[in-house]
C-alpha positions as CSV (number, residue, x, y, z in Angstrom):
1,X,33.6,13.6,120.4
2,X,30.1,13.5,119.0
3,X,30.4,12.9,115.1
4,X,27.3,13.2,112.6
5,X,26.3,10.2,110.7
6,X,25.5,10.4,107.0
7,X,21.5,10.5,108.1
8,X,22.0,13.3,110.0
9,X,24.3,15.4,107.5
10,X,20.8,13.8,104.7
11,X,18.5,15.4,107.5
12,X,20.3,18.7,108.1
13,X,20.8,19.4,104.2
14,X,17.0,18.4,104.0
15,X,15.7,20.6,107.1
16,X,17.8,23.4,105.1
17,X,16.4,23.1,101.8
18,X,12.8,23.2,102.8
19,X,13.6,26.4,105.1
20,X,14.9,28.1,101.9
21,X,12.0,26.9,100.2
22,X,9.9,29.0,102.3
23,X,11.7,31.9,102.5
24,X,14.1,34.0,100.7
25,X,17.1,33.7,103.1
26,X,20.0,31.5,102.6
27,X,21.1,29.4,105.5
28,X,24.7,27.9,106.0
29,X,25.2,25.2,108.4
30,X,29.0,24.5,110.1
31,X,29.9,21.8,112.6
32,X,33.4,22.4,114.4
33,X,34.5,19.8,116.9
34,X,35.5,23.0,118.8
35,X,36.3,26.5,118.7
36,X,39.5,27.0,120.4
37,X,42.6,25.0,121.9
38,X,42.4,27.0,125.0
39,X,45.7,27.0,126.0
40,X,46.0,30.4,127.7
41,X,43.7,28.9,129.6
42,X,46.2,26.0,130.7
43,X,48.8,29.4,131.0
44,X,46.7,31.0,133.3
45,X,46.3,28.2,135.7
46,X,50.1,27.4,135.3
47,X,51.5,31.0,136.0
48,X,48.8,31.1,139.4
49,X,50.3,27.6,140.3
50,X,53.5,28.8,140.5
51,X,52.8,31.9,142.6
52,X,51.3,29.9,145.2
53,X,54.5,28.5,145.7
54,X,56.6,31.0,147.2
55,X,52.8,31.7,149.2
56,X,53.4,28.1,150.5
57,X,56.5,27.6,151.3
58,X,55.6,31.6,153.8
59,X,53.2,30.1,155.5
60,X,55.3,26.4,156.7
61,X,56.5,26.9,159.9
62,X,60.4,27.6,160.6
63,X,60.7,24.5,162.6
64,X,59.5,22.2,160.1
65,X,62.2,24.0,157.8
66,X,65.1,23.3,159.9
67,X,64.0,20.1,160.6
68,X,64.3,19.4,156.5
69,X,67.2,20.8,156.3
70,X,68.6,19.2,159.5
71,X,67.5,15.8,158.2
72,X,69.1,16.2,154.2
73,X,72.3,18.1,155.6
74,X,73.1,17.3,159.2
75,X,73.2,19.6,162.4
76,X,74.2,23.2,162.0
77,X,73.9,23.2,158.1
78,X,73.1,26.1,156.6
79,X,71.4,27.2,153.3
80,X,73.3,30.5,151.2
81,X,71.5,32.7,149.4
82,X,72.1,31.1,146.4
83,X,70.9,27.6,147.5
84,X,67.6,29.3,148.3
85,X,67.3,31.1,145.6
86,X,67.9,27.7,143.4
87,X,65.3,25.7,146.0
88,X,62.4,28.3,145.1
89,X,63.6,28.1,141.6
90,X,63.0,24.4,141.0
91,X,59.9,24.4,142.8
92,X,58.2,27.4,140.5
93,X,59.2,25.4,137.7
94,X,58.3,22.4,138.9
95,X,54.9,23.7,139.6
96,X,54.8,25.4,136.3
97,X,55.6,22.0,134.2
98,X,53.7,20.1,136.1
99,X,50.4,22.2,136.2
100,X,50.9,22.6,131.6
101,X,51.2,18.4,132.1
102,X,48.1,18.1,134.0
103,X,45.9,20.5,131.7
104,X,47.4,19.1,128.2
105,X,44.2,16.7,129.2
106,X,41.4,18.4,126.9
107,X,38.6,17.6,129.4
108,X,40.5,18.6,132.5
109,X,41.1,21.8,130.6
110,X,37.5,22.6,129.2
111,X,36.3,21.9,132.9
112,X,38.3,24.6,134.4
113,X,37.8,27.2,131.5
114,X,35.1,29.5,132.8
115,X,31.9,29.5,130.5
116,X,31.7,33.1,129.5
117,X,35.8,32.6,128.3
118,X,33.9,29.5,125.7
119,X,31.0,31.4,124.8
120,X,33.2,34.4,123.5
121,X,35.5,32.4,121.8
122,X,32.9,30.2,120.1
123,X,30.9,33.9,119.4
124,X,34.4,34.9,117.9
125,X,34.6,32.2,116.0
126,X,31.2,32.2,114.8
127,X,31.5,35.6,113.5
128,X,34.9,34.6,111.5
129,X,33.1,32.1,109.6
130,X,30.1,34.0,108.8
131,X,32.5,37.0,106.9
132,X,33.9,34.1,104.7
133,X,30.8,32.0,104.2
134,X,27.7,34.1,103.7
135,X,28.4,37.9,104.7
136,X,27.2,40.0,101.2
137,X,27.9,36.6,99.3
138,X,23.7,36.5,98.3
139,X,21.9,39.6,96.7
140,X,20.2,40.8,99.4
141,X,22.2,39.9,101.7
142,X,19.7,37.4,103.3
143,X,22.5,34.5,104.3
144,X,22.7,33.2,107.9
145,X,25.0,31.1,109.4
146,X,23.8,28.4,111.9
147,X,27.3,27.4,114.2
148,X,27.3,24.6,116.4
149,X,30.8,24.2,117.9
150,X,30.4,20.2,119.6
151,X,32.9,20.6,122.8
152,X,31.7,23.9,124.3
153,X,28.3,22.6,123.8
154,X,27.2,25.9,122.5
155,X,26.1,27.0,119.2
156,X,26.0,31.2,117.4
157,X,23.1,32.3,114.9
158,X,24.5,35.4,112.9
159,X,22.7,37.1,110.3
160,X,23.5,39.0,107.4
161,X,22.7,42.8,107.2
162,X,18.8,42.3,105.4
163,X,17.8,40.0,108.1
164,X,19.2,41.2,111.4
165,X,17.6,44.3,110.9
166,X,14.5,42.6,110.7
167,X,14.9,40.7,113.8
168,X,16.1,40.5,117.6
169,X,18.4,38.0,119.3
170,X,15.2,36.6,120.8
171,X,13.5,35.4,117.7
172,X,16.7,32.7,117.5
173,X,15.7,31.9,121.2
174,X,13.6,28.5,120.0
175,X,16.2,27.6,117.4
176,X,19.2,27.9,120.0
177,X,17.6,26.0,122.9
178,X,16.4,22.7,120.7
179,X,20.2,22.8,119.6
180,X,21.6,22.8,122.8
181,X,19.5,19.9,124.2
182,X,20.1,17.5,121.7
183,X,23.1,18.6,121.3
184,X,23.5,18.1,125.5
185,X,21.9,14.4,124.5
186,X,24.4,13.7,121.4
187,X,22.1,13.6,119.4
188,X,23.5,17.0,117.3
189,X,22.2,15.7,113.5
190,X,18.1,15.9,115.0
191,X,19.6,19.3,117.1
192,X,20.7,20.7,114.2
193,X,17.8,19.7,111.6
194,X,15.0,21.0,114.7
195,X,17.0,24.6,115.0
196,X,17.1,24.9,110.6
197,X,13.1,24.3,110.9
198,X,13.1,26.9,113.7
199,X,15.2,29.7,111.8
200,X,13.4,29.3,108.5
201,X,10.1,29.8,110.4
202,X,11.7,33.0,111.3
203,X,13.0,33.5,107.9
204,X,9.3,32.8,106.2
205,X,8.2,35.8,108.5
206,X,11.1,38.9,107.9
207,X,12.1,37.8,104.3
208,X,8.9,36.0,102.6
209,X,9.6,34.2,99.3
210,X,9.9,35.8,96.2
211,X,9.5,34.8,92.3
212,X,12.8,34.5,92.3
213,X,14.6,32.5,94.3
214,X,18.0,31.5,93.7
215,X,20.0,28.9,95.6
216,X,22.9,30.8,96.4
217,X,24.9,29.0,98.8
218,X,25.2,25.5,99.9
219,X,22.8,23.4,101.7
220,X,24.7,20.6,102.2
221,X,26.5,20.8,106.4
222,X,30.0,21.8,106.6
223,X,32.0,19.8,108.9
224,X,35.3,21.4,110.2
């Protein structure tokens, strides 16, 4: 798991200050290691596993059947109800257990989740931590919260009411993409630092400087 060193957490808080120099916006950096455990995900797979068992065991041919049960009971032995009914049993939750085992592996796990599943959950999450960090918590409500969740490899930009009115999802276009590559080539502290110069150029152009401006939330890069 990528980590940020102290000279990147010095060169984030840095690339934030100078933003909010030039602007009257109020940016709020957060690093998560990720955004969600995913196990529905492992669920999901589990449950399908074991429906593909009774699918399976339809489709092996009768012969090959007897011929098990030929070899494990002797000639003219014969299966009830019941012992079937206990034979599909184990195998469902054989499949079941095993398939949970086999996707407790994180990275086996984040490879099979499908990216739109990771991009709404890290959006969710996003949005979450944006109410309780910068949502109507600055005077004009000029706070925005730069995410950057490190396993999903993706990152949210989410504005407070003054700014997103004054802006598209486009204009975060440049700040999102040099996030993603460094993040892409671990190097998240420069990714980071690069998208902050890129939002508060944006920033400099819908909310402009004025007399007055307070520091009203932390520069400094929260790490979750």
């Amino acid at each position: 798991m990528q980590r940020l060193s102290d000279a990147d957490r010095d060169r984030v808080t840095a690339a934030v200050q100078a933003a909010e120099a030039a602007s009257d916006g109020e940016i709020v950096t957060i690093v998560a290691p990720r955004s969600d455990a995913y196990h529905d995900v492992a669920l999901h797979y589990a449950v399908l596993l074991m429906l593909l068992v009774p699918a399976g065991l339809a489709l092996i041919p009768q012969s090959w059947i007897d011929w098990w049960i030929t070899f494990l009971l002797g000639w003219n032995a014969q299966l009830t109800r019941g012992e079937v009914m206990l034979v599909v049993f184990v195998k469902l939750a054989g499949a079941f257990l095993v398939a949970r085992l086999v996707l407790a592996w994180m990275p086996l796990r984040m490879a099979l989740t499908p990216g739109g599943t990771k991009t709404r959950r890290v959006r969710r999450r996003a949005i979450d931590l944006f109410r309780v960090t910068c949502e109507r918590r600055t005077r004009g409500r000029t706070g925005v919260l730069l995410y950057l969740s490190l396993l999903e490899h993706r990152a949210e930009i989410v504005a407070d009411k003054a700014i997103a009115d004054k802006t598209a999802p486009e204009d975060w276009g440049e700040a999102m993409a040099v996030l993603i590559a460094e993040v892409k080539a671990e190097r998240p502290g420069d990714g980071m630092a690069l998208a902050v110069e890129k939002i508060g150029a944006v920033l400099a152009r819908v909310i402009p400087p004025q007399p007055d401006n307070p520091n009203e939330l932390p520069d400094s890069v929260v790490e979750l």
